[in-house]
TIKEKOL-349682 format. One record per residue (C-alpha): residue number from 1; residue in three letters; x, y, z. Coordinates in steps of 0.05 Angstrom, whole numbers. Layout:
<rs>
{NUM,"ALA",{X,Y,Z}}
...
</rs>
This chain:
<rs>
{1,"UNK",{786,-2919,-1903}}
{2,"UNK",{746,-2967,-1941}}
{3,"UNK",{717,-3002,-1888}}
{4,"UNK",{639,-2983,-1870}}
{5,"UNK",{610,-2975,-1802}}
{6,"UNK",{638,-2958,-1738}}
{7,"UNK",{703,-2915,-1745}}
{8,"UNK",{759,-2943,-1697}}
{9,"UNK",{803,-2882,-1667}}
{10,"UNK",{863,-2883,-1677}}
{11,"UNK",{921,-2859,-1645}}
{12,"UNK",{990,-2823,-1681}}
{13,"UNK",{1058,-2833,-1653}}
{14,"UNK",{1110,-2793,-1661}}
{15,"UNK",{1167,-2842,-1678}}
{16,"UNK",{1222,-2824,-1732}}
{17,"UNK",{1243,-2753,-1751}}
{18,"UNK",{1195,-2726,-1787}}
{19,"UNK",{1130,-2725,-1737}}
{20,"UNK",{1087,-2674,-1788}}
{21,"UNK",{1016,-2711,-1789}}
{22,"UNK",{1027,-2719,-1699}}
{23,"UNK",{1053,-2655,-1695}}
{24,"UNK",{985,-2621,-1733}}
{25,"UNK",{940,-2652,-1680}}
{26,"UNK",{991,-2663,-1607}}
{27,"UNK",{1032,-2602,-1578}}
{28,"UNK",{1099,-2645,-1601}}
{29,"UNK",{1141,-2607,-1644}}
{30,"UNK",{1203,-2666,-1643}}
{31,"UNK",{1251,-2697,-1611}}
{32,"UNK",{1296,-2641,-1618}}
{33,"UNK",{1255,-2599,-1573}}
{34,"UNK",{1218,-2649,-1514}}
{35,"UNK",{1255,-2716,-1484}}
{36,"UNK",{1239,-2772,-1537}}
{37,"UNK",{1199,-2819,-1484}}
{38,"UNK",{1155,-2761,-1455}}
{39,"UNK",{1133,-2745,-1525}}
{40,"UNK",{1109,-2816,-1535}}
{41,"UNK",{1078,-2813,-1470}}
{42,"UNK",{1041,-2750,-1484}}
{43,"UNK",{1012,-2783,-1551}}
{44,"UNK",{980,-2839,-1511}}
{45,"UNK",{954,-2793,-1463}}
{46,"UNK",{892,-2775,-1502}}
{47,"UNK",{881,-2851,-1515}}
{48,"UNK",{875,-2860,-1445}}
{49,"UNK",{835,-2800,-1432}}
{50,"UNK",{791,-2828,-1496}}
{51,"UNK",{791,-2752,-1520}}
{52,"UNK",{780,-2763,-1595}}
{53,"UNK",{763,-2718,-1652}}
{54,"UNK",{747,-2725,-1731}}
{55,"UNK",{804,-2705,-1778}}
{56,"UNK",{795,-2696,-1854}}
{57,"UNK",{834,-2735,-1902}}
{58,"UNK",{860,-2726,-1972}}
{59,"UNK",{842,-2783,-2026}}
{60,"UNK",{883,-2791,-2089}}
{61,"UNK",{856,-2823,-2149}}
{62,"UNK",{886,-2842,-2218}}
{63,"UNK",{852,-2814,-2281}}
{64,"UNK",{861,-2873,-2319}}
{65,"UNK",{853,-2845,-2394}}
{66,"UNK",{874,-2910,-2440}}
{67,"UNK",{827,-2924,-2483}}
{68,"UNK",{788,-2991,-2472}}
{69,"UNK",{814,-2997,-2403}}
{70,"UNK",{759,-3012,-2351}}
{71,"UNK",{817,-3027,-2295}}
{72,"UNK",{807,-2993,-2229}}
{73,"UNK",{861,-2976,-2183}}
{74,"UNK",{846,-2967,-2112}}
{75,"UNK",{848,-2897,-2082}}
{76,"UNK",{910,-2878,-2044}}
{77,"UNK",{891,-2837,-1969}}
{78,"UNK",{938,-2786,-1945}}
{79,"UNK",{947,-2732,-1886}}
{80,"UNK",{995,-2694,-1900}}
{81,"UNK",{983,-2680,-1972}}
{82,"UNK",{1023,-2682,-2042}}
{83,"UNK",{1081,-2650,-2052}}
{84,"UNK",{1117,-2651,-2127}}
{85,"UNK",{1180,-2605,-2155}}
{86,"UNK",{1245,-2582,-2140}}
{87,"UNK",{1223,-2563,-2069}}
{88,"UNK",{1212,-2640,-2055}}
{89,"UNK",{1272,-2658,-2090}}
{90,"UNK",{1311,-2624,-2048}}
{91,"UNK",{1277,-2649,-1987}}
{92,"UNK",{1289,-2719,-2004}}
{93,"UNK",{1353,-2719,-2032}}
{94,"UNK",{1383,-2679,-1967}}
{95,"UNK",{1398,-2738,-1930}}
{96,"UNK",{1456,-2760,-1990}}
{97,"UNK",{1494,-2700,-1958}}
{98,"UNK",{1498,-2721,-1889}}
{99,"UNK",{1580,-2708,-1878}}
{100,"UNK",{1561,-2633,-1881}}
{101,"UNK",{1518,-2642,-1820}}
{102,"UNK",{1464,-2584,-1798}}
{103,"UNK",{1476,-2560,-1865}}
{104,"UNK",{1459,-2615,-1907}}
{105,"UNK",{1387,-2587,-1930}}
{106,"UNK",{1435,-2532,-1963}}
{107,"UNK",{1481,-2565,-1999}}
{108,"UNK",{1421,-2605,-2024}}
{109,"UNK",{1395,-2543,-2044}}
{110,"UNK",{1465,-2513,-2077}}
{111,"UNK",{1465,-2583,-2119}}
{112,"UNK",{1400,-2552,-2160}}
{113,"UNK",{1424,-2486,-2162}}
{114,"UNK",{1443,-2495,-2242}}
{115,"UNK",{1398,-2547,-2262}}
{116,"UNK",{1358,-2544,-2324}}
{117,"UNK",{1303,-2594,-2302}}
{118,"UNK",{1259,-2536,-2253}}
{119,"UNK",{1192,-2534,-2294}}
{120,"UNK",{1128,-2574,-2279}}
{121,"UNK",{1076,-2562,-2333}}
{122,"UNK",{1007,-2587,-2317}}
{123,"UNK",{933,-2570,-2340}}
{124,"UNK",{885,-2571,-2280}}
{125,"UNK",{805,-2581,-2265}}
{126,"UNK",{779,-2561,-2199}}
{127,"UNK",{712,-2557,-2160}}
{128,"UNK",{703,-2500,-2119}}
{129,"UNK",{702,-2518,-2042}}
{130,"UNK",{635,-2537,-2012}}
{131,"UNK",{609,-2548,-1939}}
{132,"UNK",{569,-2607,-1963}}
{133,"UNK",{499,-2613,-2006}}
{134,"UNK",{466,-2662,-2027}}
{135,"UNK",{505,-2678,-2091}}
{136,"UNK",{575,-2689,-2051}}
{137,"UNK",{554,-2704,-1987}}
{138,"UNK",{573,-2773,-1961}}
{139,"UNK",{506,-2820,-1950}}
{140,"UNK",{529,-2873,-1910}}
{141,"UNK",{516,-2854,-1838}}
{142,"UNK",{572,-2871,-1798}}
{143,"UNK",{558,-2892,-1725}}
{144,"UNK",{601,-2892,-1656}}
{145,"UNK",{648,-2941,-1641}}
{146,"UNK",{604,-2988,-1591}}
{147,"UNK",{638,-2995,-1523}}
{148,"UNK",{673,-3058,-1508}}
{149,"UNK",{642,-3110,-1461}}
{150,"UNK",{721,-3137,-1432}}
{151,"UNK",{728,-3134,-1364}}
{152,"UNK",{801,-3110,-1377}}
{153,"UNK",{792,-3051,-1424}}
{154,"UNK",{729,-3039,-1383}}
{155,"UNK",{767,-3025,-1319}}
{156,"UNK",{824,-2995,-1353}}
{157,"UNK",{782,-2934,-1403}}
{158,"UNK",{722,-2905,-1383}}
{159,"UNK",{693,-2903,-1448}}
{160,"UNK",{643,-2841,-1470}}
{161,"UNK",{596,-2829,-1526}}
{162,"UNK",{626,-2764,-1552}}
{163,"UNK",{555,-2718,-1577}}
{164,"UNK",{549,-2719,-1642}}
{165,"UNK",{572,-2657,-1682}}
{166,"UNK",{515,-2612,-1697}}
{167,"UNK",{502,-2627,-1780}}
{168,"UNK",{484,-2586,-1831}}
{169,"UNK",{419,-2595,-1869}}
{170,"UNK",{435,-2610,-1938}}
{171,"UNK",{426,-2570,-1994}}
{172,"UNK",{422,-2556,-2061}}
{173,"UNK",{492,-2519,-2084}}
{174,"UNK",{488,-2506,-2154}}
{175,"UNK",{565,-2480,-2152}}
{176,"UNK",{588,-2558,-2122}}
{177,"UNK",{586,-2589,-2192}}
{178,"UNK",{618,-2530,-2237}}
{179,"UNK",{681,-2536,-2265}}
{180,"UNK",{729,-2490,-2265}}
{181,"UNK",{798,-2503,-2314}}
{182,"UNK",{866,-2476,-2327}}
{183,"UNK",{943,-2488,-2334}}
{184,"UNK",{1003,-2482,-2299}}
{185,"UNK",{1078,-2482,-2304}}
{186,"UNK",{1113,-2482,-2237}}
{187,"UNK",{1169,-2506,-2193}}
{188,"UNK",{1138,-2532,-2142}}
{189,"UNK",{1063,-2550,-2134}}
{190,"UNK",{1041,-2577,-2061}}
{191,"UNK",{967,-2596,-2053}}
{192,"UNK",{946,-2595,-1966}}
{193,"UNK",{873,-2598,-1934}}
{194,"UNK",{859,-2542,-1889}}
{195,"UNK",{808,-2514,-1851}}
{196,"UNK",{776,-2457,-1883}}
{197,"UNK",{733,-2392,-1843}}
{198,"UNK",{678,-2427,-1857}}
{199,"UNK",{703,-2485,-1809}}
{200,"UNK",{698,-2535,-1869}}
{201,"UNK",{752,-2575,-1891}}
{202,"UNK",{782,-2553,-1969}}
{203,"UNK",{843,-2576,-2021}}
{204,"UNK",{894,-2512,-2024}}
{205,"UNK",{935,-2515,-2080}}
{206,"UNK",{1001,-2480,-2086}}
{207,"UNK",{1038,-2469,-2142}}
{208,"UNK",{1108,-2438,-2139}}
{209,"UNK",{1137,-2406,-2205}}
{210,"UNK",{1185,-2354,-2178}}
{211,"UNK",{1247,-2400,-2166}}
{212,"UNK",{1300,-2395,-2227}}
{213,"UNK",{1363,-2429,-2232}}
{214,"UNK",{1426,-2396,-2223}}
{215,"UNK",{1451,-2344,-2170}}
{216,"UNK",{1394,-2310,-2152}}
{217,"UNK",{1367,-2379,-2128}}
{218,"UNK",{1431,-2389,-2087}}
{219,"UNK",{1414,-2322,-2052}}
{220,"UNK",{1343,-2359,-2041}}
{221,"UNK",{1374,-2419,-2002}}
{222,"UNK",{1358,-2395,-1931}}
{223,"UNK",{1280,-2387,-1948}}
{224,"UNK",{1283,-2447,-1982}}
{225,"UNK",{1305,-2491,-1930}}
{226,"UNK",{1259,-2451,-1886}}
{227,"UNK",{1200,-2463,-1935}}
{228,"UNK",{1184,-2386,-1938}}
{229,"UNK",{1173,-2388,-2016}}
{230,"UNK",{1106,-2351,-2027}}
{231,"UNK",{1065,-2385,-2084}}
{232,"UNK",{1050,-2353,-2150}}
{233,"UNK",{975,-2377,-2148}}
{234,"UNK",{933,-2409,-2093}}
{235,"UNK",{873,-2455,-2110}}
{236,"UNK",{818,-2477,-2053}}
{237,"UNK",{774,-2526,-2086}}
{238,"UNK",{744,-2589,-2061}}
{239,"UNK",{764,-2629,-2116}}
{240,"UNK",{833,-2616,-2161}}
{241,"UNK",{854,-2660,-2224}}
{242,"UNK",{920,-2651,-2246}}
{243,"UNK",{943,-2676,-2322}}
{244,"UNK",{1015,-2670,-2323}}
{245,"UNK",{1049,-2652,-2385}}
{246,"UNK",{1079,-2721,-2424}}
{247,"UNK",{1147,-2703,-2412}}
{248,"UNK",{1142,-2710,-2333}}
{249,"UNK",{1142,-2778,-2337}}
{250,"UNK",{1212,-2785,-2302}}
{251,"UNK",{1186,-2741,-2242}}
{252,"UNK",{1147,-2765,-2176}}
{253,"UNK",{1096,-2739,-2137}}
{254,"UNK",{1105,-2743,-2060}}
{255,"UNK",{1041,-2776,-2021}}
{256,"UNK",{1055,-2771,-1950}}
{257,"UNK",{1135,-2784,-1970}}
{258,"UNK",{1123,-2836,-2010}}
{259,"UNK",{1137,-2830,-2085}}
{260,"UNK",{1082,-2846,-2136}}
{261,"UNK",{1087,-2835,-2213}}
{262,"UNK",{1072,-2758,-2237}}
{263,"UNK",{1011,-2790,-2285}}
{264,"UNK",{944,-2757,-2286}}
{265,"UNK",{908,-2758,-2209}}
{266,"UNK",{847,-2732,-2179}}
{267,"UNK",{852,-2701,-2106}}
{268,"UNK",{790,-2700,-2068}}
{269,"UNK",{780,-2679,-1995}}
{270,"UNK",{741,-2729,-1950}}
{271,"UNK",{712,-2698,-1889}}
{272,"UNK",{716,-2718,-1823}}
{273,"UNK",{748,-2790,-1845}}
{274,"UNK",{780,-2812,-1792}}
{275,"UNK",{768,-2816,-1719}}
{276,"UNK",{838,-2787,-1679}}
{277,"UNK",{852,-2786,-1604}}
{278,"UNK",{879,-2720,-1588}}
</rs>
């Protein structure tokens, strides 16, 4: 993702249980569902094929707000997006209750049912979502991968110059740069790129406040499991910064399920990142 120049395509395999990112962009729905080696098989079959299309990424950056600091962490990239509450908690901790089998997820669940720990409180700055202008656009031009000369690879892919996508011209969008602010408390907050109407990639924040403890949550546990909570407020933006509250210091965001520190982030969608056969 840092690199400049020619983007190499890549190719996602679905190995392991969870398969979300292959999933989004290969019919494969798991190994539950198709015979582990013909799923493989029909993620290498676009590689062969050298079908490839551009997939948006997610770039998370931390807001570093100490005084006198003028240290700069590298971004983190993601796919799948951040997730961060009691939602995720229970995600991740399900495997702990693997004796009760199929239903591990909701005993994992029942385990929160009383806990006193629910609320995420946050203050949040957003950008409203944007096609691209000349203010936000990327300006490094990025060019095609140039075929390779091997008399292997040569023989084996018949390489193609996919056409280029038609672009936009770039203008001036006076609403790119406003900034729009607010606060939130909430269970659960999950940040994902999607495609908007407007066939332009855009951040869509969730935020989940409807979850309480006690019984009425235990009457919950089948959506829950089924992740069939509506949100409490949606957010499209092209750029989100979230400034937890000091005491979430003991809780993690979830990057692609991997745990980072709940300390203040940006979120920014990058457009048409990465290269992906599919």
């Amino acid at each position: 993702m840092r690199r400049r120049g020619n983007l190499c395509p890549i190719t996602i395999l679905p190995l392991g249980r969870s398969v979300q990112s292959a999933s989004k962009r290969i019919n494969i729905f798991g190994v539950k569902d198709v015979d582990y080696v013909k799923s493989l098989s029909k993620a290498l079959e676009p590689m062969l094929k050298d079908e490839s299309q551009y997939q948006s990424v997610i770039r998370f950056d931390v807001i570093n707000e100490e005084d006198g600091s003028n240290s700069q962490l590298k971004p983190i990239f993601g796919l799948n997006g951040l997730s961060w509450g009691l939602l995720e908690d229970i995600d991740a901790a399900k495997d702990k209750y693997w004796y009760f089998g199929p239903l591990r997820h909701y005993a994992s669940a029942a385990s929160k049912s009383f806990a006193d720990n629910w609320s995420l409180k946050t203050d949040y700055v957003y950008t409203p979502p944007c096609p691209g202008c000349v203010d936000c656009a990327a300006t490094v031009q990025r060019q095609e991968t140039a075929q390779p000369s091997g008399l292997f690879t040569r023989g084996l892919i018949k390489y193609k110059n996919n056409p280029g996508e038609t672009k936009r011209p770039l203008v001036k969008n006076d609403n790119c740069s406003k900034k729009f602010e607010g606060s939130a408390e909430a269970s659960q907050i999950n940040i994902n790129c999607v495609q908007n109407k407007d066939n332009f990639a855009e951040l869509e924040s969730q935020f989940i406040s409807s979850l309480q403890p006690g019984w009425e949550f235990i009457k919950q546990i089948p959506e829950v499991t089924c992740s069939k909570i509506l949100p409490s407020l949606v957010v499209k933006s092209r750029t989100i910064q979230l400034h937890p509250d000091g005491e979430m210091g003991e809780k993690f965001y979830s990057i692609d399920g991997e745990e980072y520190d709940a300390r203040p982030i940006k979120v920014s969608v990058v457009p048409n990142a990465i290269k992906v056969f599919c």
